[in-house]
BADOMI-293356 format. One record per residue: residue in one letter; y, z, x of N, C-alpha, C in turn. Coordinates in steps of 0.1 Angstrom, whole numbers, plus 2048, in hexadecimal, padded with zeros to 3 digits. Layout:
AYZXYZXYZX...
***
This chain:
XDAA47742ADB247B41FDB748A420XDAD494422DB449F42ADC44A2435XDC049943ADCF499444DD849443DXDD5487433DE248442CDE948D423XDDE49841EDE24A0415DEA4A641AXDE44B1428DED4B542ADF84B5433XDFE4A6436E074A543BE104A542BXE0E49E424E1549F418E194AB414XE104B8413E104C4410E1C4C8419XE1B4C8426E264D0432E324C742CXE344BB429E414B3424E464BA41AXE3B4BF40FE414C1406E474D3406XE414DB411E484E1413E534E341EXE584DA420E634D5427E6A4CF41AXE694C6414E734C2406E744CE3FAXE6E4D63FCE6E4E13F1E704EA3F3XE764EF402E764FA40BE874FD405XE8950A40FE9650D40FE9F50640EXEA4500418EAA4F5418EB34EE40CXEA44E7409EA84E33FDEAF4EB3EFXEA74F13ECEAE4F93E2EBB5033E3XEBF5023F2ECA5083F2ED24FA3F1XED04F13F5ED84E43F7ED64E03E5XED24E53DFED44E03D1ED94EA3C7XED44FA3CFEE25013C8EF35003CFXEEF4FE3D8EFB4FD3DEF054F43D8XEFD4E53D3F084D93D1F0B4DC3C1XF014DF3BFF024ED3B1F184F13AEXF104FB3B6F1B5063BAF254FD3BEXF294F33C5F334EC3CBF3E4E63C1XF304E53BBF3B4D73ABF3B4E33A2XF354EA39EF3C4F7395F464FC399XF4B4FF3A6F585073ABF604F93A9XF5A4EF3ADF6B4E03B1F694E03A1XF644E2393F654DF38DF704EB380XF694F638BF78500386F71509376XF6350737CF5B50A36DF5C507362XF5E4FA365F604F4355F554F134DXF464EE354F3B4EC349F394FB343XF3D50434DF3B51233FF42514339XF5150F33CF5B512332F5B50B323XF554FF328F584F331DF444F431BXF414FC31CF334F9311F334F9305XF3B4FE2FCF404FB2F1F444ED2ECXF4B4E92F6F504DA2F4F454D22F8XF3C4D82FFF334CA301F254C92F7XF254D82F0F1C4D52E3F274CC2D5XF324CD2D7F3A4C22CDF374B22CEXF394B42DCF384A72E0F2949F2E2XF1A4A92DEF114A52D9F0F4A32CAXF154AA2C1F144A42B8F1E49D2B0XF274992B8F2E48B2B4F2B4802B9XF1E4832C7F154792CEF0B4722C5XF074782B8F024732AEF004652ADXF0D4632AFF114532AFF1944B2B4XF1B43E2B5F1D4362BFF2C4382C3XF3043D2D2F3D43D2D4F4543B2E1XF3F42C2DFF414212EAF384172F1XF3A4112FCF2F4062FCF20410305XF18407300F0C40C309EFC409305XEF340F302EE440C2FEEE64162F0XEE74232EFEE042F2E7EE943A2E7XEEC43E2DAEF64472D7EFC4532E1XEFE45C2E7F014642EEEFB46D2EFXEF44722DDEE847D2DDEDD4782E0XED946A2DBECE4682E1EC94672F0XED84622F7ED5463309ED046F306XED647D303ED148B30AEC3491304XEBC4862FAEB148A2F1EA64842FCXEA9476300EA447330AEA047831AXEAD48031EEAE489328EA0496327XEA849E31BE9B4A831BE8D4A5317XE8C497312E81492310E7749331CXE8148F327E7B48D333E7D49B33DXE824A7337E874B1341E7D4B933BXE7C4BB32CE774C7322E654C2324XE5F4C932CE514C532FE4D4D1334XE414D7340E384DA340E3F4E1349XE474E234FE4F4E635AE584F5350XE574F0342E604FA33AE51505334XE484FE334E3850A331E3351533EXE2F50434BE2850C352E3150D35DXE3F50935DE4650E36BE43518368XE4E51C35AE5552C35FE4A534361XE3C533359E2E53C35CE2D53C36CXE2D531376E2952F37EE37538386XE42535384E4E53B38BE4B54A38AXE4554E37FE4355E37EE37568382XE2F55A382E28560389E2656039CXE2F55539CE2C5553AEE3E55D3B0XE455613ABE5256C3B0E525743A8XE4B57939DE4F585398E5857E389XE5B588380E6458C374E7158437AXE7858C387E8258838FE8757638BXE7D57038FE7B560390E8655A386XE82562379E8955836DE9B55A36EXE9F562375EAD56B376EB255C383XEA855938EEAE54E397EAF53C390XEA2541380EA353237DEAF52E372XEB453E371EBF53B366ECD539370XECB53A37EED8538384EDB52A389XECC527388EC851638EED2510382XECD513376ED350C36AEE150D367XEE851736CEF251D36FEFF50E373XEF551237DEFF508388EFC4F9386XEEF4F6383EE94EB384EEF4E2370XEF94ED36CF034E7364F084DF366XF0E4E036FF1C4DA374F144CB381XF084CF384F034C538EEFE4B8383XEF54BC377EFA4B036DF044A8365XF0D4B2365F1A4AE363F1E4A2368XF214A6378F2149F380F18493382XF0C493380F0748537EF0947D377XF0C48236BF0C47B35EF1547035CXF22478363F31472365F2F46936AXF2C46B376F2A460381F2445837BXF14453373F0D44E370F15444369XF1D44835EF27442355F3343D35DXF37441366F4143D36AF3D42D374XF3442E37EF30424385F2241E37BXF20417370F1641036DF15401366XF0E3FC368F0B3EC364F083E635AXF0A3DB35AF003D734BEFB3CD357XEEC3CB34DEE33BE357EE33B3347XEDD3AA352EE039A348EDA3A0337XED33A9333ECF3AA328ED73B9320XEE43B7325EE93C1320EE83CD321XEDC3D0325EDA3E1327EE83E8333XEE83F132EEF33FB339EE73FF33FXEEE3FF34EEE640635EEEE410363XEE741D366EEF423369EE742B376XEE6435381EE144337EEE6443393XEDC44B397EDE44F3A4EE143E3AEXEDC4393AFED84293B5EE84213B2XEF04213A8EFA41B3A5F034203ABXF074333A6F154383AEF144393BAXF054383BEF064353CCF0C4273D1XF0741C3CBF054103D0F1A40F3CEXF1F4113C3F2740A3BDF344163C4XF304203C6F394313C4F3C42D3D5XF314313DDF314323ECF334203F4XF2F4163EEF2E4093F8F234063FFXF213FA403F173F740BF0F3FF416XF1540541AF1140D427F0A41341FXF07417416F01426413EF5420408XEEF411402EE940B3F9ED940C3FFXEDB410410EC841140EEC341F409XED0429405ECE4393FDEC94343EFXED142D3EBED24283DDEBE4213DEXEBC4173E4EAF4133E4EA541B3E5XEA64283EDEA242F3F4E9D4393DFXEAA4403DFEA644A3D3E9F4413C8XEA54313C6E9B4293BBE8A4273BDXE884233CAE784293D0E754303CBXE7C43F3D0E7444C3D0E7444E3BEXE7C4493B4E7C4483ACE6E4423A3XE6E4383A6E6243139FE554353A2XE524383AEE484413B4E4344E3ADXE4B4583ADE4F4673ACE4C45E397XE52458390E4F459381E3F457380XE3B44E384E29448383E23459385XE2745F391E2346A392E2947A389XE3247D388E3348A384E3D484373XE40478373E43476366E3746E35AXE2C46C360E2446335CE1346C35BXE0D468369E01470367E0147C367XE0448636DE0749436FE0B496361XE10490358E12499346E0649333FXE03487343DF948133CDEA48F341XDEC48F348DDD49734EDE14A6348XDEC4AC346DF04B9340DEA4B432FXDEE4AA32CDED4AC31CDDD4A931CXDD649E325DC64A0326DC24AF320XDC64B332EDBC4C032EDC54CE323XDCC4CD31FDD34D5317DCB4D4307XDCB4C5304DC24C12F6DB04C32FAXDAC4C5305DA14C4303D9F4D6306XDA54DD30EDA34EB30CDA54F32FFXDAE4EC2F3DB14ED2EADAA4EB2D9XDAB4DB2E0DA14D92D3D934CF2D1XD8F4CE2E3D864CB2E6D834B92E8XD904B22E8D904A52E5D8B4A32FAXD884952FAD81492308D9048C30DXD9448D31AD9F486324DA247A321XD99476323D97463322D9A45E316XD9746830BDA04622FBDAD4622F5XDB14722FBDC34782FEDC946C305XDC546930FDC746131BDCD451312XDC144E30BDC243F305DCE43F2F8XDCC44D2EADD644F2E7DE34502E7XDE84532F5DF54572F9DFC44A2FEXDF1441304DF343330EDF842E2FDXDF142D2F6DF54272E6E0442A2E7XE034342E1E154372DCE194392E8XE1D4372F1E244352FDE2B4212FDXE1E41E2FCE1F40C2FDE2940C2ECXE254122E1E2940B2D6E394112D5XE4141B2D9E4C4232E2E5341A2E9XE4C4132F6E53409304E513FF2FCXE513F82F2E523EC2ECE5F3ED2EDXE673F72E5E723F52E1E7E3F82EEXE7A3F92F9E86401302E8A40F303XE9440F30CE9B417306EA241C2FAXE9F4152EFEA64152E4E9F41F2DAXE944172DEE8541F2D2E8442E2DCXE854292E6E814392F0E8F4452ECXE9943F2EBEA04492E3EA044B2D7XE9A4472D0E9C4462C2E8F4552C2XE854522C3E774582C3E7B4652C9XE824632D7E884732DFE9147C2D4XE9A4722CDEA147A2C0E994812B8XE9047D2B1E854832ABE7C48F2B0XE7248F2BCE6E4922C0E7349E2C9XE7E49D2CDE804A92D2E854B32CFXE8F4B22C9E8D4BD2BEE854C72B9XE7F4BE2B1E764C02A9E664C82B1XE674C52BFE5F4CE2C8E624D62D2XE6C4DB2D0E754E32D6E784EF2CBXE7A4E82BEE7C4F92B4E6F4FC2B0XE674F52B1E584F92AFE555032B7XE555012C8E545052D2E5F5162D0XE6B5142CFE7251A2D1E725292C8XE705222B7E6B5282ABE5F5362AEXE5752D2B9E4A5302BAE4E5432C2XE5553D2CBE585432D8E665532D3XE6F54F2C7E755542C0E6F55E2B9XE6255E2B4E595642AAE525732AFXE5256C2BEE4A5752C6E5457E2CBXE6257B2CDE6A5872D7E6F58B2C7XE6E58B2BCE735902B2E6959A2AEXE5B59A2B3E5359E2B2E545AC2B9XE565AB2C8E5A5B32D1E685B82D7XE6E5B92CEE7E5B92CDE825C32DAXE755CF2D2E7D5DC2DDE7A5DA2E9XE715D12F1E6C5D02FCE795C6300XE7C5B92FAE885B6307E8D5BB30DXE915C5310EA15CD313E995CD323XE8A5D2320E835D932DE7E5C9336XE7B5C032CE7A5B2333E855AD33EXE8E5AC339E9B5AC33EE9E5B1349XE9F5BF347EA05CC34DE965C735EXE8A5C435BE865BC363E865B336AXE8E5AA364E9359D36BE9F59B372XEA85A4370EB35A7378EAD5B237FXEA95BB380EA35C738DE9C5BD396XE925BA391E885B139DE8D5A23A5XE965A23A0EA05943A3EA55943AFXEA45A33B4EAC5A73C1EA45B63C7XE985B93C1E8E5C23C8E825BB3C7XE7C5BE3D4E6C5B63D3E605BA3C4XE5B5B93BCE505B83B4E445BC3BAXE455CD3B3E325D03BAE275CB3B2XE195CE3B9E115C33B2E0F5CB3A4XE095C439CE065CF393DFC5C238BXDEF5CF385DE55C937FDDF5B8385XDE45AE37EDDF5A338BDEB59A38EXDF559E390DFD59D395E005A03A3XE025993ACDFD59B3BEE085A03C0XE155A03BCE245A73C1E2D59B3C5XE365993C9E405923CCE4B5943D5XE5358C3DDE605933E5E6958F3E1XE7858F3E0E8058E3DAE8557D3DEXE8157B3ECE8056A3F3E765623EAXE6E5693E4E5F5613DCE6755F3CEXE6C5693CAE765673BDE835583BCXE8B55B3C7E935553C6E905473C7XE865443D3E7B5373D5E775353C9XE725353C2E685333B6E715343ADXE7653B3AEE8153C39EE8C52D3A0XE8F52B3ABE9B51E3ABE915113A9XE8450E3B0E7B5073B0E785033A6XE7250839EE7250838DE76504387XE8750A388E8C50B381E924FB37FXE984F538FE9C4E8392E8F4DB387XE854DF38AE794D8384E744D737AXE7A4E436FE7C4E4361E894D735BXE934DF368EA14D435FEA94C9369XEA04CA374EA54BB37CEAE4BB381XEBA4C7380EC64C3381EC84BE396XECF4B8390ED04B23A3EC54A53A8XEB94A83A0EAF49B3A7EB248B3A1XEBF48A39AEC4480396EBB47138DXEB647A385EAD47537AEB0471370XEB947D369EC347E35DECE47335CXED4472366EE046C366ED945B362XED0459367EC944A363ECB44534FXEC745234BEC644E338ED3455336XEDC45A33CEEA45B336EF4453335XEEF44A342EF543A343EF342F33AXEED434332EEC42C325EF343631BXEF543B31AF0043E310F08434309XF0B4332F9F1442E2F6F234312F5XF2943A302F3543F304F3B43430EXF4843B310F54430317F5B43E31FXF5544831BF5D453322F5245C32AXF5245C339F4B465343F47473341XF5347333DF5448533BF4D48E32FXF51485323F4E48A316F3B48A319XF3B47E31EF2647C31EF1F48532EXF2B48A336F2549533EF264A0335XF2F4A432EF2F4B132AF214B431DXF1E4AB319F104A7310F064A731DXF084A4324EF94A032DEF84B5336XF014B8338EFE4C833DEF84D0332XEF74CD325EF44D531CEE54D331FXEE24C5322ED34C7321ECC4D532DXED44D8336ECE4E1342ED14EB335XEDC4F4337EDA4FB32CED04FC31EXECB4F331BEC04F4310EB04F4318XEB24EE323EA34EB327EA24FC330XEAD500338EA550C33FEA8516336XEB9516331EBE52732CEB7530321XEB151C31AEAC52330AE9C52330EXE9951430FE8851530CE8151B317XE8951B327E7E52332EE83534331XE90535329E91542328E8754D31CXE85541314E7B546307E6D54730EXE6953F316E5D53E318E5E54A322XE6555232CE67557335E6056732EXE6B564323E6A575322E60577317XE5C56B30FE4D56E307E4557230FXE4256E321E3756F329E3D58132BXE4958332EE4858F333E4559B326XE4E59A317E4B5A030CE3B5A2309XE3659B30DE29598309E2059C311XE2159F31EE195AB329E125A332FXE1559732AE0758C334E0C588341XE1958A345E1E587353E1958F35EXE0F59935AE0959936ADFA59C367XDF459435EDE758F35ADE3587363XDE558136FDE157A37ADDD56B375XDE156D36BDE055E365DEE55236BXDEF54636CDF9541370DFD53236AXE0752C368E0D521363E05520354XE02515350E0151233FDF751D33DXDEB520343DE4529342DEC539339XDF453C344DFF547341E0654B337XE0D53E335E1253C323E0E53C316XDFF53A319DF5537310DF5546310XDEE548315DEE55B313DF3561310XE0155B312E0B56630DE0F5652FFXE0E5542FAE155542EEE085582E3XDF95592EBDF055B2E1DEB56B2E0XDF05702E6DEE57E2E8DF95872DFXE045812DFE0B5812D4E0C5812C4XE075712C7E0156C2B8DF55662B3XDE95722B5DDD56C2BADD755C2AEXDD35562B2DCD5482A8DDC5402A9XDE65442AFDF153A2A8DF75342B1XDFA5452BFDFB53F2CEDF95322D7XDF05322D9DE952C2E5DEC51F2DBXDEA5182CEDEE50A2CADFD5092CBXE045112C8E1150C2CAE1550A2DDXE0F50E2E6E1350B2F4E094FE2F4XDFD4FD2EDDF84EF2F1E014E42E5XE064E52E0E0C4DD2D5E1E4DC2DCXE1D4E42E6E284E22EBE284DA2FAXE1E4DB2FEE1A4D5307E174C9305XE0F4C42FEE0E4B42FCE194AF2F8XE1E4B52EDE2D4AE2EAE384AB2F7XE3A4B82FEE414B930BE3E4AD314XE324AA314E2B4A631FE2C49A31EXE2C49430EE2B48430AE3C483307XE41489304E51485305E57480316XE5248A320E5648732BE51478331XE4747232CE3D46D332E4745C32DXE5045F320E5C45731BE63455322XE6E462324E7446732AE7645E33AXE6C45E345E6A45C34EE6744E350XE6344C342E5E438347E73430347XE7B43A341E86438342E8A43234EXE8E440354E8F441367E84437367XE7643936BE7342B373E7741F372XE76417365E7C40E360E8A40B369XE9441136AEA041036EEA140E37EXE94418385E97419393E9040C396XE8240638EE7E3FC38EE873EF38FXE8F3EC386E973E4384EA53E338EXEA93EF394EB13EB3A0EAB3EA3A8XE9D3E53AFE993E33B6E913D53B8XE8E3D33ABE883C13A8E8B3BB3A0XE993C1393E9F3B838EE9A3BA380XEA03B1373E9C3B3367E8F3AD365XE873A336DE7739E36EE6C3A936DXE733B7370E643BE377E643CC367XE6C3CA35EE6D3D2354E5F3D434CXE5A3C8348E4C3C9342E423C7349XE413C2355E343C635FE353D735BXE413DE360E433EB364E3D3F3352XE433EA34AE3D3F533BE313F333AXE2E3E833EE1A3E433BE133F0345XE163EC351E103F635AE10405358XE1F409356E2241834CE1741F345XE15416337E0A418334DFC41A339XDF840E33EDEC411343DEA41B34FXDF1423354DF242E359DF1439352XDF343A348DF244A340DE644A340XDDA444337DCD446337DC544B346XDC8445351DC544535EDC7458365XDD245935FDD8468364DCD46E358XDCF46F34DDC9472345DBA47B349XDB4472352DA6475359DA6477366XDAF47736BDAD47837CDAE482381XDAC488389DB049538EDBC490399XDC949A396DD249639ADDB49F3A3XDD14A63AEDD94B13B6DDF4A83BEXDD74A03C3DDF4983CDDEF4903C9XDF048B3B8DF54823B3E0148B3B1XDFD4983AFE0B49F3AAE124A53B4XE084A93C3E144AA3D1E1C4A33D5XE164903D4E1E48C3D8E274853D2XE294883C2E344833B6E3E48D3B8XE3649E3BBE404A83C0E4D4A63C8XE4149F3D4E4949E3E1E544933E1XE504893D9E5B47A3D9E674803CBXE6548B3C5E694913BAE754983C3XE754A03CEE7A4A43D3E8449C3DCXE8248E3E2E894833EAE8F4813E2XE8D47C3D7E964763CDEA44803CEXEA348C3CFEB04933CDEB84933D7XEB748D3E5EBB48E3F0EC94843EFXEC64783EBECE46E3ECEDB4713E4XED54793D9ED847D3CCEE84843CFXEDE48C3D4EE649D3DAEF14973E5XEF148F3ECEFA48B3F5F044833EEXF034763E6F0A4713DDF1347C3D2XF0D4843CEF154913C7F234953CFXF2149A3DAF2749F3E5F344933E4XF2C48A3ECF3B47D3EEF404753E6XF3D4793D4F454723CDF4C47F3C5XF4548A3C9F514973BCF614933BFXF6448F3C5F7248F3C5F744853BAXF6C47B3B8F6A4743A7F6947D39CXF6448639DF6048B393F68494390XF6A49E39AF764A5397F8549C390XF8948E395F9648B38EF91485384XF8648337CF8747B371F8248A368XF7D496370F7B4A1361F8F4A835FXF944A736EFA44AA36BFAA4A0361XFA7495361FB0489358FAD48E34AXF9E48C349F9E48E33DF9E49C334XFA54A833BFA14B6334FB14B2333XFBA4AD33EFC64AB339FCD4A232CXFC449832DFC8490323FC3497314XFB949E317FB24A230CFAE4B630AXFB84BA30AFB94CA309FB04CE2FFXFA24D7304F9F4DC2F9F974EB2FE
***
């Protein structure tokens, strides 16, 4: 078991290495320049075009807001608590300055999915729309290129049981029991409950529930996180002040903080940051292909907003409560870190709002992600394997719940990271789609 680990471990720094993350800012960067910066320009337009998403506007499964309620259902998780702790504490202050460029760019790389998603997707014999990485491949590129497409649906189904499934299930375990003392094994059976009584309904109930729910744990969260820099007003300027200086000078150690180099920043800060909001690992694009739109464009310019809300606002708030709050070089690290910060802050009131944000985060994703499986599931054995796949779904949360899962979360990391390969290549050889259907339609439609 040892050697398998760490052949897995050296894999996964090879998938998580340079490389990669330049190869996902890069395709970033590629479609933001061929796109002539239109997700920044038109962010305006694409919070319009969320809440006229409200409701149904065209064919598909679930309104347009609910695809993106669904998205952050499954982006807005633990990645938005204990990355950014973990990004700041393994690169420094610096970190959060490289995760807001990830988000930056990684605008325009959802964008890009989104469209495509809508543009190449199916209905199967029961009506559902199919859409996500596996289609514009299959349908965009042609046969030659369908064992990519098989290839990302694998690493897809795989990679959710793991980092969308037990890996949050085992966070909200041990988050309720450090908290309010409840046992693994009961959180565990709990969560399997409303998860099963949720996947009764499909995707349909699973948006409906994401409409509700996320919101509603995100201004809690956010409320929470708002209170505290309102608190310490005069200190941002110096937080800040820090995040752009150290972004580009190495971080000395200080108190238990070990120091950092400006390569540990930019590493950690993009890492993170990708892992908070997915952009590029072609996850998203799966629940925007149900959309009930008829137009590509209008449901990409809704689907970038979710990057923008998941890194700019909630892990920028979580960023600089850790630094306002002096606990960023307390040698403490990930949920640990946050906890500290928001309770050191607001003592008695802290530390439940990061665990109240965590289980929430944690069980929204856990929706979120049975999405994606379900889907990669299904282009791969057809409409037969839907309810094996929801039955089983379930009975996996409780399982994570109790298990110790270093092993479970390397290698959902590592298949987390494959997934974006096929992804990232299909990006590349269909932008020339995507560029003439965002020109058609800014032309037909000036705003």
């Amino acid at each position: 078991m040892e050697e398998i680990t760490a052949w897995v471990n050296a894999l996964n720094g090879i998938v998580w290495g340079p490389p990669m993350l330049v190869l996902i800012l890069g395709v970033g960067f590629f479609l933001m320049v061929g796109l002539r910066l239109m997700p920044l320009m038109k962010l305006g337009f694409g919070f319009r075009m969320l809440w006229r998403g409200r409701v149904k506007q065209g064919e598909g499964d679930i309104p347009p807001y609910q695809a993106l309620m669904t998205v952050l259902a499954a982006t807005v998780g633990t990645g938005n608590i204990a990355g950014v702790a973990t990004a700041i504490f393994l690169g420094g202050p610096g970190a959060l300055f490289w995760m807001w460029c990830t988000a930056l760019v990684g605008m325009a790389t959802k964008y890009a999915e989104a469209v495509l998603a809508m543009h190449y997707r199916e209905v199967d014999g029961k009506g559902h729309h199919l859409g996500g990485p596996m289609y514009y491949i299959k349908l965009g590129l042609g046969k030659k290129w369908l064992w990519m497409a098989t290839a990302f649906a694998l690493f897809g189904v795989l990679a959710g049981f793991g980092i969308g499934n037990t890996v949050q299930a085992n966070s909200v375990a041990h988050a309720v029991q450090s908290t309010f003392g409840v046992q693994p094994w009961l959180t565990g059976v709990v969560m399997a409950v409303f998860t099963g009584l949720v996947l009764i309904g499909g995707i349909r109930r699973i948006g409906e529930v994401s409409a509700a729910l996320v919101p509603f744990m995100a201004a809690v969260y956010v409320l929470g996180g708002l209170v505290i820099l309102a608190m310490h007003v005069d200190q941002i300027g110096a937080a800040l002040e820090m995040v752009f200086v150290q972004a580009f000078t190495p971080t000395a150690a200080t108190g238990g903080f070990a120091g950092a180099t400006i390569a540990a920043a930019i590493q950690f800060g993009v890492a993170r940051g990708i892992f908070s909001n997915e952009a590029g690992l072609g996850s998203a694009p799966i629940a925007h292909a149900a959309a009930q739109s008829n137009d590509p464009v209008a449901q990409g310019t809704v689907a970038m907003i979710g990057t923008f809300i998941d890194t700019l606002v909630i892990c920028t708030i979580t960023g600089l409560v850790i630094l306002v709050s002096g606990a960023w070089d307390s040698g403490e690290t990930g949920a640990a870190l946050s906890s500290l910060a928001f309770e050191s802050a607001l003592p008695g009131v802290g530390n439940y709002i990061v665990a109240f944000g965590l289980v929430l985060f944690a069980y929204t994703t856990i929706l979120g992600w049975s999405v994606y499986g379900e889907r990669c599931a299904e282009y791969l054995f057809g409409e037969r394997i839907i309810l094996p796949f929801r039955i089983l779904w379930v009975l996996v949360v409780p399982l994570g719940a109790i298990a110790k899962l270093d092993f479970v979360w390397l290698v959902a990391d590592t298949l987390n990271a494959l997934m974006a390969l096929p992804n990232l290549v299909a990006l590349i050889l269909l932008s020339p789609v995507v560029f003439r259907l965002t020109k058609d339609y800014f032309a037909r439609k000036p705003m």
